[in-house]
C-alpha positions as CSV (number, residue, x, y, z in Angstrom):
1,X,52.4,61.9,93.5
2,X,53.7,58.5,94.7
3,X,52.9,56.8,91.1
4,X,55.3,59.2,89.6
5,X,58.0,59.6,92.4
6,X,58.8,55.9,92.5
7,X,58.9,55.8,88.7
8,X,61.4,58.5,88.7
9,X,63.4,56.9,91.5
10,X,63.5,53.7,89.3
11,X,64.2,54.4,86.5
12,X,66.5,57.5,87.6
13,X,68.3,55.0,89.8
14,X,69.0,53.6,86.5
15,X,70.7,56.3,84.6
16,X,72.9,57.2,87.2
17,X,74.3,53.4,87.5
18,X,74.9,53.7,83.6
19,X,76.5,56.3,84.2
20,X,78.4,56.2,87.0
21,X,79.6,52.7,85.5
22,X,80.2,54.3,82.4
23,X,82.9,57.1,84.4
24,X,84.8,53.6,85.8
25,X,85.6,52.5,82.7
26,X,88.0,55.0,82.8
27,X,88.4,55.4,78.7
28,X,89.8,58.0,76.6
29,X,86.7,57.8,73.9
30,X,84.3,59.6,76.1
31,X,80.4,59.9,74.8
32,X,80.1,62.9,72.4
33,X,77.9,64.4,75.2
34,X,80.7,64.6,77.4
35,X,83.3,66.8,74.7
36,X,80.1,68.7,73.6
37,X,79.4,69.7,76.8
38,X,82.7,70.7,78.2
39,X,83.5,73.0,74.8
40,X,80.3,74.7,75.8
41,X,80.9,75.6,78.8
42,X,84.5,76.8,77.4
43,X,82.8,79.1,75.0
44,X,81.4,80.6,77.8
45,X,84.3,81.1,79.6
46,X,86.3,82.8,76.8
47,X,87.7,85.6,79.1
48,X,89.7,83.1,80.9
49,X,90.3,80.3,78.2
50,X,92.3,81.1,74.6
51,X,93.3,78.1,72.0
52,X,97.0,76.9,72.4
53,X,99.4,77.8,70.0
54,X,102.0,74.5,69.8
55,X,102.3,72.4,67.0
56,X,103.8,68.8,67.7
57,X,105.7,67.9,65.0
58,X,106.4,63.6,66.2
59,X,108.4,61.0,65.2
60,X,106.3,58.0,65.0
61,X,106.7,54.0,64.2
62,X,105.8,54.9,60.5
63,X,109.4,57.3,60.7
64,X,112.1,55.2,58.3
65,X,115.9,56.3,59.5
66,X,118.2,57.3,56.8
67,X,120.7,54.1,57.4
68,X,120.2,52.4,54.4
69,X,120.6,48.8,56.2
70,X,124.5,49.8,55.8
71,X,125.3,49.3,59.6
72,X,122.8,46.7,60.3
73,X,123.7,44.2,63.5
74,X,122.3,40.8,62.9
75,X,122.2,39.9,66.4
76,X,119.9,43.0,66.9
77,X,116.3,43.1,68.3
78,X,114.3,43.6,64.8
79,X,111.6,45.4,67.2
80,X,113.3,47.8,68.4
81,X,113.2,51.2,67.2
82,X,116.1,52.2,65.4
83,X,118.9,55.3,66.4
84,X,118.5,58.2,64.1
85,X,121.8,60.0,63.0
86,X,122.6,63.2,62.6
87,X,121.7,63.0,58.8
88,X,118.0,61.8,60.1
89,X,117.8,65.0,62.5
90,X,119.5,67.3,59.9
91,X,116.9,66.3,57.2
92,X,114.3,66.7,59.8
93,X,114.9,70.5,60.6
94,X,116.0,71.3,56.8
95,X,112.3,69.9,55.9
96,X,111.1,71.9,58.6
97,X,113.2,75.6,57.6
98,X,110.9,75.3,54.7
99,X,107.6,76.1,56.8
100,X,109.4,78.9,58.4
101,X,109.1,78.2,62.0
102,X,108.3,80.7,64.7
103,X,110.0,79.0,67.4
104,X,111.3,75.3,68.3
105,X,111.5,73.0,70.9
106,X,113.5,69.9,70.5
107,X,112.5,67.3,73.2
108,X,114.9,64.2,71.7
109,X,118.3,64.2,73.6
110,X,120.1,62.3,70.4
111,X,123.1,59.6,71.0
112,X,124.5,58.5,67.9
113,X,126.3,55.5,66.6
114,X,129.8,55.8,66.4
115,X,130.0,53.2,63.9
116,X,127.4,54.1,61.8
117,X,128.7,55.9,58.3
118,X,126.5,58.9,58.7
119,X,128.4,59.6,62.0
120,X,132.0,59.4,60.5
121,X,132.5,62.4,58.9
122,X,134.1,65.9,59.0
123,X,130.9,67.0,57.5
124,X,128.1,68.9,60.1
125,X,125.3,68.4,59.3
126,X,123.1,68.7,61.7
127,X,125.2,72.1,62.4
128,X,124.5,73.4,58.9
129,X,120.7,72.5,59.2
130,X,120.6,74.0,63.1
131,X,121.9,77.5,62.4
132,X,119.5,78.9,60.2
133,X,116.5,78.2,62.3
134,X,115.7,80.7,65.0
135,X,117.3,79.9,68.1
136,X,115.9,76.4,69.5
137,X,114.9,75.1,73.3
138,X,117.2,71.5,73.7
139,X,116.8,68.9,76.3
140,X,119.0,67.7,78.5
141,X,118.7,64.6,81.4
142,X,119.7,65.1,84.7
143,X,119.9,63.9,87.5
144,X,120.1,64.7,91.4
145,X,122.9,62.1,92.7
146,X,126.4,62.3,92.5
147,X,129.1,65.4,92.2
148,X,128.1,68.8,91.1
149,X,128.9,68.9,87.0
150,X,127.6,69.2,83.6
151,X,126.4,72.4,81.7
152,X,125.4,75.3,84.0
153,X,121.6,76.2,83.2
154,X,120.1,80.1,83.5
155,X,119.2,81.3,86.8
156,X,115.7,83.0,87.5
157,X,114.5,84.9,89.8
158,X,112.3,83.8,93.0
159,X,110.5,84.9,95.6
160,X,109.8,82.4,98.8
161,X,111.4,79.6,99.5
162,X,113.1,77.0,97.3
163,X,114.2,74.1,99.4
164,X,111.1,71.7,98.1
165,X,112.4,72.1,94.9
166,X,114.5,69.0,93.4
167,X,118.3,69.8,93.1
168,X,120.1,69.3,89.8
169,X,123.8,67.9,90.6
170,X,124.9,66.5,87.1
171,X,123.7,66.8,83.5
172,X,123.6,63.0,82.6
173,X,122.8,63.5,79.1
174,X,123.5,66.6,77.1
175,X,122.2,67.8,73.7
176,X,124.6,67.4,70.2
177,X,127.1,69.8,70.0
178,X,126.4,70.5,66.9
179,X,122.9,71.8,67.4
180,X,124.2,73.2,70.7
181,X,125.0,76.5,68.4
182,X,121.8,77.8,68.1
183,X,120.2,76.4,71.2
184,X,119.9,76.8,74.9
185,X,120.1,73.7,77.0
186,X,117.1,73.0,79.3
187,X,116.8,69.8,81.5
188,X,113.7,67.8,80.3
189,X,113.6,65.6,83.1
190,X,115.2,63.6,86.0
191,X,116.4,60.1,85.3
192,X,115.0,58.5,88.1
193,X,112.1,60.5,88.2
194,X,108.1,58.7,88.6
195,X,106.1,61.4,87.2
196,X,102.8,59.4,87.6
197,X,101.2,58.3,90.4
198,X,99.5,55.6,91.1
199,X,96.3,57.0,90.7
200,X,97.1,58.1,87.1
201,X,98.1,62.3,88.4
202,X,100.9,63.0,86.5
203,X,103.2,65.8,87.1
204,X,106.0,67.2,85.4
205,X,108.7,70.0,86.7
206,X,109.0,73.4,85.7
207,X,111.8,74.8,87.9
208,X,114.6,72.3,89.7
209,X,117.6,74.3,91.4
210,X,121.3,74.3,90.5
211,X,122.8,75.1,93.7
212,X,121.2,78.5,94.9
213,X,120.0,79.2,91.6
214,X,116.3,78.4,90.5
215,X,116.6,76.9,87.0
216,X,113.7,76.5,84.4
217,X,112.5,73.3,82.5
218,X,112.4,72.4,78.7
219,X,108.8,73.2,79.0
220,X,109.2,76.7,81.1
221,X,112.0,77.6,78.6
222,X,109.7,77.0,75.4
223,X,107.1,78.9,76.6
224,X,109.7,81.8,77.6
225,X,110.3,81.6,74.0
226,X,106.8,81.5,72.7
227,X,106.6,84.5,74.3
228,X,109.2,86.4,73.1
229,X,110.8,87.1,77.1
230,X,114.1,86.8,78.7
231,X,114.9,84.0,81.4
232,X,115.3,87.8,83.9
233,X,111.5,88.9,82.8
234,X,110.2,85.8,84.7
235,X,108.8,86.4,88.0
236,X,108.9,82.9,90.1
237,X,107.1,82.8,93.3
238,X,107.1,80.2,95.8
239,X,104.4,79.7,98.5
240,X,103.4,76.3,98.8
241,X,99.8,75.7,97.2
242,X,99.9,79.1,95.8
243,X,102.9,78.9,93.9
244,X,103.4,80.3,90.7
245,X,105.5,81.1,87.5
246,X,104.4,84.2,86.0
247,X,105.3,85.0,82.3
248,X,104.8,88.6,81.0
249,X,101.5,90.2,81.9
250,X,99.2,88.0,81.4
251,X,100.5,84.1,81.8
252,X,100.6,82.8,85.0
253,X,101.3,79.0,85.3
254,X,100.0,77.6,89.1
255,X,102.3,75.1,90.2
256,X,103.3,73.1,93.5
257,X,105.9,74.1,95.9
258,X,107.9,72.1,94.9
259,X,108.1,73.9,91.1
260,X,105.9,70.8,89.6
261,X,103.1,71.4,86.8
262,X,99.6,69.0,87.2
263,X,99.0,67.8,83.9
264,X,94.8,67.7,83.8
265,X,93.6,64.8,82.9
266,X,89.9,66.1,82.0
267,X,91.0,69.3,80.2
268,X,89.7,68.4,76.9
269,X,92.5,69.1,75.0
270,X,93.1,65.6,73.3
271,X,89.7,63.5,72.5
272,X,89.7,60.2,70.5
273,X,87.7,59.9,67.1
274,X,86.9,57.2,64.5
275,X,88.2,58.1,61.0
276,X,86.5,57.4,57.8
277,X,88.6,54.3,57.5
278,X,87.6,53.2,60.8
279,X,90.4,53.5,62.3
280,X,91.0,55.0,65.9
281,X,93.0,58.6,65.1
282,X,93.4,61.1,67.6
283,X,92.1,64.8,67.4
284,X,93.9,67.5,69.6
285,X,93.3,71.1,70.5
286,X,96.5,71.9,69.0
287,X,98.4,71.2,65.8
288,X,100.2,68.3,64.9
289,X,101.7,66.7,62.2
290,X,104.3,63.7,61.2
291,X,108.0,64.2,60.4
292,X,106.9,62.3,56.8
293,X,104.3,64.8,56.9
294,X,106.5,67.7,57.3
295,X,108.1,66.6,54.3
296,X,105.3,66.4,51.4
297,X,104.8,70.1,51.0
298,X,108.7,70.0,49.1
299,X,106.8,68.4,46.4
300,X,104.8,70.6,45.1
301,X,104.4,69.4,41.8
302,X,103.1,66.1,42.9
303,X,99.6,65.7,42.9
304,X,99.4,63.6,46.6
305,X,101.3,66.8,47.9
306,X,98.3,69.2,46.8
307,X,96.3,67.5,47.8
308,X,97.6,66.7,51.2
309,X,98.4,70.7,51.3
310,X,94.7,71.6,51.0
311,X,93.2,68.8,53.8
312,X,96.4,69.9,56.3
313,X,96.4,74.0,55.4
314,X,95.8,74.6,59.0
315,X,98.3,72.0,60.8
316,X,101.2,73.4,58.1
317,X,100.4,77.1,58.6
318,X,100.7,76.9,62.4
319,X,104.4,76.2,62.0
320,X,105.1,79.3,61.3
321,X,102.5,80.8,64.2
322,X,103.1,78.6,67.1
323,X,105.8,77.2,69.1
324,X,107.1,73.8,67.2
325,X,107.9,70.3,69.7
326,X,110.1,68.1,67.8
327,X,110.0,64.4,69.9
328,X,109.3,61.1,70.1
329,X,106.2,59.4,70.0
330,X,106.4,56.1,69.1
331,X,104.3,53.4,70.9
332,X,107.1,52.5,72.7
333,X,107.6,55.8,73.9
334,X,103.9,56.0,75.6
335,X,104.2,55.5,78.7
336,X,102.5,58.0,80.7
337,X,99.2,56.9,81.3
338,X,96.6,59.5,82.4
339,X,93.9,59.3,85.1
340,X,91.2,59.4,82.2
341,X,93.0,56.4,79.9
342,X,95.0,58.6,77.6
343,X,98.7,57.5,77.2
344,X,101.2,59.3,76.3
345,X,105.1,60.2,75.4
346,X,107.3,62.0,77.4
347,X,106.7,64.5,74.2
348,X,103.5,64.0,74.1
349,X,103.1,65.3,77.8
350,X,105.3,68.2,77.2
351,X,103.0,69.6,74.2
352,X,100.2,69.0,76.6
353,X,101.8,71.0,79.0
354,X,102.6,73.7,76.7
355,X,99.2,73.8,75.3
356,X,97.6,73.6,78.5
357,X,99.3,76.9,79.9
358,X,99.0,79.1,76.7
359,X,94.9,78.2,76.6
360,X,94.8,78.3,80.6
361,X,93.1,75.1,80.0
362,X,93.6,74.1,83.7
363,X,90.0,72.0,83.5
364,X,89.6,69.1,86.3
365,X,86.6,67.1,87.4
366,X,84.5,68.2,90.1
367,X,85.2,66.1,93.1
368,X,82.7,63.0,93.4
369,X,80.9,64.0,96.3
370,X,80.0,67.3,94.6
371,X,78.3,65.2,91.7
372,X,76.2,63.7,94.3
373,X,74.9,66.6,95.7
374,X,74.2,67.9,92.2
375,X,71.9,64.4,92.4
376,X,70.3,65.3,95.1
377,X,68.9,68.5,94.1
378,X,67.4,67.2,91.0
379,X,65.7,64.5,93.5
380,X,64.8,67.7,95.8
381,X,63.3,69.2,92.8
382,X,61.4,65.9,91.9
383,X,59.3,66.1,95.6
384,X,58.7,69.8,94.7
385,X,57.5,69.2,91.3
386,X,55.1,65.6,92.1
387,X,53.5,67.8,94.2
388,X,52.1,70.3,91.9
389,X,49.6,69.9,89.1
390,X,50.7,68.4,85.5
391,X,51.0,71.8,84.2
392,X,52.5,73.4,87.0
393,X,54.8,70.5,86.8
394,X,55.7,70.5,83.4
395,X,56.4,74.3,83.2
396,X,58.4,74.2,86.5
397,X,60.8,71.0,85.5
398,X,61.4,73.1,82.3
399,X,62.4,76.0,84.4
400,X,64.6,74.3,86.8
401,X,66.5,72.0,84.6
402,X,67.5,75.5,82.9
403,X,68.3,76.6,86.3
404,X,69.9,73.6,87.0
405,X,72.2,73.7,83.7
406,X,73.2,77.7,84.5
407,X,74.3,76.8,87.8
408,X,76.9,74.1,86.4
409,X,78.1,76.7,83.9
410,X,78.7,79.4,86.5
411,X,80.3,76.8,88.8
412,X,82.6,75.9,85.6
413,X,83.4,79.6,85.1
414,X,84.6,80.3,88.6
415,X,86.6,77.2,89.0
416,X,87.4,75.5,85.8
417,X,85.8,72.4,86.9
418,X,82.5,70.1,85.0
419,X,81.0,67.0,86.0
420,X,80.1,64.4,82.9
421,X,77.1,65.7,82.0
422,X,75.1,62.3,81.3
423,X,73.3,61.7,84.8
424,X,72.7,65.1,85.2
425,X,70.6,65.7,82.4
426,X,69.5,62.0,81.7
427,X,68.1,62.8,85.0
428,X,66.3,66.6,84.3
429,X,64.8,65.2,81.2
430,X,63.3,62.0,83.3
431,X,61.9,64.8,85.4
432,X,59.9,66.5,82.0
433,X,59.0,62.9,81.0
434,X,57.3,61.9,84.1
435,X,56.0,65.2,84.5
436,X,54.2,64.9,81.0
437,X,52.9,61.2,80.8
438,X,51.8,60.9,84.7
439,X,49.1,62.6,86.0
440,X,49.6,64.7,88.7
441,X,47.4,66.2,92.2
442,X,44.5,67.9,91.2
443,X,44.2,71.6,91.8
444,X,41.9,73.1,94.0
445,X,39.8,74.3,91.5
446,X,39.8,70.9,89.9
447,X,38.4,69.8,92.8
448,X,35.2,72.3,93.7
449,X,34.8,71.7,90.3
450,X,34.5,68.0,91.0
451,X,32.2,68.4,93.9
452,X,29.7,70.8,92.2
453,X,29.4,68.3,89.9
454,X,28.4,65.3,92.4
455,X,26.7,67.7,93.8
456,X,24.2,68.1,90.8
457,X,24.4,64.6,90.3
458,X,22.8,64.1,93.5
459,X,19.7,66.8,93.0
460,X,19.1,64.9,89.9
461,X,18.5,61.8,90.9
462,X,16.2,63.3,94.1
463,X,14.2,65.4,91.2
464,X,13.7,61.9,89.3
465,X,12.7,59.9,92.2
């Protein structure tokens, strides 16, 4: 027993440095273990877990405005992104009529160039382009200093008390007029707002209050949208830890007191690949798609369009099924960085969040001490198992790593929370190894056998002397 219990507490001791060291990193491009792993346990938690239904349409570096170089400033930083104009924004949402959108959400709060040539005209475009679309979510900043002002936002109602909420007291930034008729105004976020922590938690708001009214966010008003309700169908209560914003029948968003959404950092909805070019390109549990993108399916007589049409079928269909995020996310514009490495947009976050409530893909870590008592049962089940006969050894480590696995699916049903999955099984199938190769105590039957045998050793060797 000893010979094999110190060789699994070696070499065990081993696996779970790599991996603990491996956690620390702290890197979006998690080992394939990890996403197959947590997608398992999802399948089996289908009654509480659905796929999002949000497509992020984002404006990226590769995104060219519609200037022409006519208003260029020399003394300009050549870096820096350039302003789109309401032409940009108007061919955006006349590219996008032509999927036949199911909803929109458009995150960009636009301030345009007075002295740009696409801004001096009697012409609306971005008026013209707005109205046929069906009625759109638009952001807003605001802010909670100074005098009471701005647009007045839709009141819900609210059970329990509001006072931890933040107040709004002025609209700092408001959406174009000219998409403001077909669109309700909803405040994106606070200008002097930190929604990430130190530690990486970031948190966005659902509700702020407008003097004694309870107001809901960008994100709260998209969803409202998705799913075809009124602001006065929305049941808002407020009880500190057990808050919550509850949506029709079946969607209820958990949120803080004070009317803030955890984004979840470990929820698996964005992972990191390697194309077939090598390249680093991201893979999400939702949609999404380029504003050049959005535009190829208009040619449908070239041959790069059909064929771009067959490999994106899926992304270009969803426009029409899910709710649509229009909004930045340039590099610039990433600079939300998540406890697990991702970094993201202010947009970027917002499809998140959106995706994360319609899937009720509210998935966390387990906390680090509960890893290590998940350790300590497999080096439990280790002095159990050295103690038994290879076979009863073998067949039992088989048994209790199943055991083992079962109980960290049932934990994951009841509380939407996993553990990297690389020590714990690196460790169960150390346990089968050792098992197999070592020998282990002889039974008792092994040993009358051995005894009868130097037994008739013995009266041998009498007989021949």
């Amino acid at each position: 027993m000893r010979n094999r219990l110190i060789t699994f507490l070696v070499f065990g001791a081993i696996l779970v440095g790599i991996g603990e060291w491996d956690l620390r990193k702290k890197q979006s491009d998690r080992m394939a273990l990890d996403d197959w792993w947590l997608e398992f346990c999802v399948a089996n938690s289908r009654d509480k877990i659905s796929d999002p239904a949000v497509t992020f349409i984002r404006i990226t570096d590769d995104y060219k405005p519609l200037d022409l170089g006519l208003n260029d400033d020399p003394n300009a930083d050549p870096d820096a992104p350039k302003k789109l104009t309401r032409l940009d924004y108007a061919t955006i949402l006349g590219a996008l009529k032509k999927l036949n959108p199911k909803s929109i959400a458009f995150e960009p709060v636009p301030e345009f160039d007075k002295d740009s040539m696409f801004n001096q005209t009697d012409i609306e475009p971005l008026k013209d382009a707005a109205l046929p679309l069906p009625r759109m979510t638009l952001g807003a900043v605001v802010s909670a200093d100074g005098d009471a002002g701005g647009a007045e936002y839709p009141a819900l109602s609210f059970e329990g008390d509001a006072t931890e909420i933040r107040e709004i007291k002025r609209t700092v930034k408001s959406s174009d007029h000219q998409l403001l008729v077909n669109g309700d105004l909803a405040f994106t976020f606070f200008e002097d707002a930190k929604q990430s922590s130190g530690s990486g938690v970031v948190r966005i708001p659902l509700l702020a209050r407008q003097g004694k009214k309870v107001v809901p966010s960008f994100v709260l008003n998209a969803l409202i949208n998705d799913a075809g309700a009124t602001v006065d169908q929305i049941k808002v209560t407020l009880a500190g830890e057990g808050s919550s914003i509850q949506i029709g029948e079946g969607q209820a968003i958990p949120i803080s007191g004070d009317g803030m959404l955890t984004i979840p950092a470990y929820s698996g909805v964005k992972t990191k690949m390697v194309s077939d070019q090598g390249k680093d390109s991201e893979k999400h549990h939702f949609a999404t798609l380029t504003i050049d993108q959005i535009h190829i399916p208009g040619e449908q007589n070239d041959e790069v369009a059909k064929e771009f049409i067959s490999n994106f079928r899926r992304e270009l269909d969803s426009v029409s099924e899910n709710t649509v995020l229009i909004g930045f996310d340039r590099s610039i514009d990433r600079q939300f960085n998540l406890e697990n490495g991702d970094q993201l947009s202010r947009a970027g976050l917002f499809a998140r969040a959106i995706a994360t409530v319609q899937s009720g893909r509210y998935i966390d870590w387990w906390p680090y001490w509960l890893r290590w008592v998940a350790i300590a049962v497999i080096l439990a089940l280790a002095f159990f198992l050295f103690s038994l006969p290879r076979a009863k050894s073998i067949t039992f480590s088989l048994l209790g790593s199943l055991a083992i696995l079962a109980v960290l699916v049932v934990i994951f049903k009841a509380s939407l929370t996993w553990t990297p999955p690389f020590a714990i099984v690196s460790l169960l199938g150390l346990l089968f190894i050792v098992s197999l190769i070592l020998p282990g105590v002889a039974s008792s039957g092994d040993s009358s056998d051995l005894t009868q045998n130097d037994d008739e050793d013995e009266s041998s060797a009498e007989k021949a002397t």
